[in-house]
N, C-alpha and C positions, 0 to 999 in steps of 0.2 A: 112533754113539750117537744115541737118542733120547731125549727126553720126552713123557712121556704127561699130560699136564696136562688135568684136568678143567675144564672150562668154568662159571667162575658162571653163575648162571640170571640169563637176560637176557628182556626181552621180545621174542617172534618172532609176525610178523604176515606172514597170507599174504596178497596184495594178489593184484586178478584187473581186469585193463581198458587200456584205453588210454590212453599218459599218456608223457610223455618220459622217458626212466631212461638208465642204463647198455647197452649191446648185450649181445645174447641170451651170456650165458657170461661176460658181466665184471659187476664190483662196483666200488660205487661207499663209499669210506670217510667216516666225516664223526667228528666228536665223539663224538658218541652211539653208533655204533655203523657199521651197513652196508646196503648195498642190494644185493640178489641178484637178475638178469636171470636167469628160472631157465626160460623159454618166453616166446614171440611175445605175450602176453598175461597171465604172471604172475611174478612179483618175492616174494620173502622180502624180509621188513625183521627186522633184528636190530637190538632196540633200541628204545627211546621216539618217537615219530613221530607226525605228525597225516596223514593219505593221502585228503585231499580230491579224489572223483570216480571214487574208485578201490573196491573193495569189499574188505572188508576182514577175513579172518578169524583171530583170537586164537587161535593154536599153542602157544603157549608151554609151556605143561604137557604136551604131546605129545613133546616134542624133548630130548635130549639130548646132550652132543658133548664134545669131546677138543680141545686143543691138542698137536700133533704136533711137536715143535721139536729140530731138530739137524740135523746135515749128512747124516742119513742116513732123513731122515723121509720122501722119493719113494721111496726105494729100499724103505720098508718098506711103503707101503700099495700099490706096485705091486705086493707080493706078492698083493694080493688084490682091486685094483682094474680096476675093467671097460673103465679110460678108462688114453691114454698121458699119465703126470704128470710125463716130462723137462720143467725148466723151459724149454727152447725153445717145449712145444707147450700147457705149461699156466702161462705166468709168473704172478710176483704180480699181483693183481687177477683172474684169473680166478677161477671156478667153475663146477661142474657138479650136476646130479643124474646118480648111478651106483651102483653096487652095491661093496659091498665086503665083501669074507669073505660072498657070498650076500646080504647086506643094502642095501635101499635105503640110501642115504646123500647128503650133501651136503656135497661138498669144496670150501674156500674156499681157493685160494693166497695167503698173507698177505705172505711173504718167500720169498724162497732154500730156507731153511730150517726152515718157517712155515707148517702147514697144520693149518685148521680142519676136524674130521670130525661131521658133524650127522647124527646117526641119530634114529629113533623110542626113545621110550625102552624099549620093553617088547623091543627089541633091545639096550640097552646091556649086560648082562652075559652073551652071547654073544658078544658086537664086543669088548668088551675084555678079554675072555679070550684071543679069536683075535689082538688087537695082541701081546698082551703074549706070547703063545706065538710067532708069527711074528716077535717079535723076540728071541727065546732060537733059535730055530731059526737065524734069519738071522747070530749073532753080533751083533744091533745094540742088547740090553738094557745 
């Protein structure tokens, strides 16, 4: 089983420079939110933050996303994902940028069973059409 849990709107900032973070494909958790090592040179931040030295641009209206939560949440977005999401090779704290169902995306490993899907928004009701049918298809609604 899954859940398809819509994401409140959070603030997302794209940082671009050099500056100490997390390694290239992990995150960094804090109160507020998160840090996404997303390239050699650029980070997402989800979430309220002040990014002194870093440049800094306001996404937030751009983006939309899903919480995927259940014992069967890898098993569903590997139906469509361009990266391998077994927890050995994608544990909690990682992320990536990847495609899913054809779409740019941004998967965050939260838990086990816990994965953030960040797409553009003007793809969200394509991408959640394609969850929700690939998981009637899979036996995982």
């Amino acid at each position: 089983m899954v859940e398809l849990i819509p994401l409140p709107p959070a603030p997302l900032t794209t940082l671009w420079g050099d500056a100490p973070g997390p390694e290239l494909g992990h995150a960094v958790f804090t109160a507020r939110g998160a840090l996404l090592r997303l390239a050699p040179r650029e980070w997402l931040a989800i979430g309220p933050g002040d990014w002194p030295g870093l440049e800094a641009v306001d996404v937030s209206g751009a983006s939309t996303g899903w919480r995927l939560r259940g014992p069967d949440a890898r098993a569903l977005l590997s139906r469509g994902a361009a990266i391998d999401l077994d927890a050995r090779h994608f544990p909690a704290g990682h992320c990536a940028r990847t495609r899913v169902a054809r779409c740019p995306a941004i998967l965050l490993a939260r838990g086990e069973g816990e994965i953030d899907l960040l797409a553009a928004r003007s793809y969200a009701p394509w991408l959640q059409g394609w969850l929700l049918d690939a998981a009637g298809v899979a036996g995982l609604a």
